[in-house]
N, C-alpha and C positions, 0 to 999 in steps of 0.2 A: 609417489602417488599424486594423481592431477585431479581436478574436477570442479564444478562449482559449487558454490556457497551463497546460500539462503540466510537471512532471516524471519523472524518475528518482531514483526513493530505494532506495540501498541501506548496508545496516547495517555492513556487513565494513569493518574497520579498527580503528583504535586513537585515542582522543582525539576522540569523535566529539560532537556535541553531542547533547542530549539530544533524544529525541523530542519533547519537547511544545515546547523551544526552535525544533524543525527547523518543526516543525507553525505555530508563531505567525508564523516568518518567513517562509514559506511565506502566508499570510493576509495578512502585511502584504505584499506582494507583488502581492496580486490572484489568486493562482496557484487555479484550480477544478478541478484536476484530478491525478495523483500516480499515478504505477506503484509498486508493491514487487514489488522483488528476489523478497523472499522472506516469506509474512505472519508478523507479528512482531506481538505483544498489544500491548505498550506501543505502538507508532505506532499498530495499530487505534485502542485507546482511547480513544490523543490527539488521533484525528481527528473522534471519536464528537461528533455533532452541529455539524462545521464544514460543511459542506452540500461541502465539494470531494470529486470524485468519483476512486472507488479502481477502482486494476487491478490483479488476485494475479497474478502469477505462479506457475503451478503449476508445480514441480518433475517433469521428465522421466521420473523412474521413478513418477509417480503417473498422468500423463497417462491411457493408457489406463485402469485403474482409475478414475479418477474418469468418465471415459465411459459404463462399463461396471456397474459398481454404485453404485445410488443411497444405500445405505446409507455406503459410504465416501466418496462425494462430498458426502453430509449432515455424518456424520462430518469432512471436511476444509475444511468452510465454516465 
């Protein structure tokens, strides 16, 4: 059996490792693919040119708004 492999990444906790550590292990894995909690620069960055594909999570009070104008959904990309 073939296919790909997602994660869940999220940040909240204490003693975490680092993003580009999460990132490499994650690659050595095979993993092409990754949700965040919630977007975080450093995990962007770390991903910046790993070709695995990202899912934001938009936060609840932004939902609408980001719908609704494109200036704040420019703005929160």
């Amino acid at each position: 059996m073939s296919g790909n492999v997602g994660v869940n990444y999220g940040r909240q906790g204490n003693n975490l490792p680092s993003p580009a550590a999460v990132i490499n292990l994650i690659r050595s894995r095979n993993i092409s693919r990754i949700r965040l909690f919630s977007p975080d620069s450093d995990v962007l960055n770390a991903l910046r040119g790993t070709g695995i594909g990202v899912v934001l999570n938009v936060p609840n009070p932004d939902i609408q708004r980001i719908g609704t104008d494109p200036d704040f959904a420019g703005d929160w990309i």
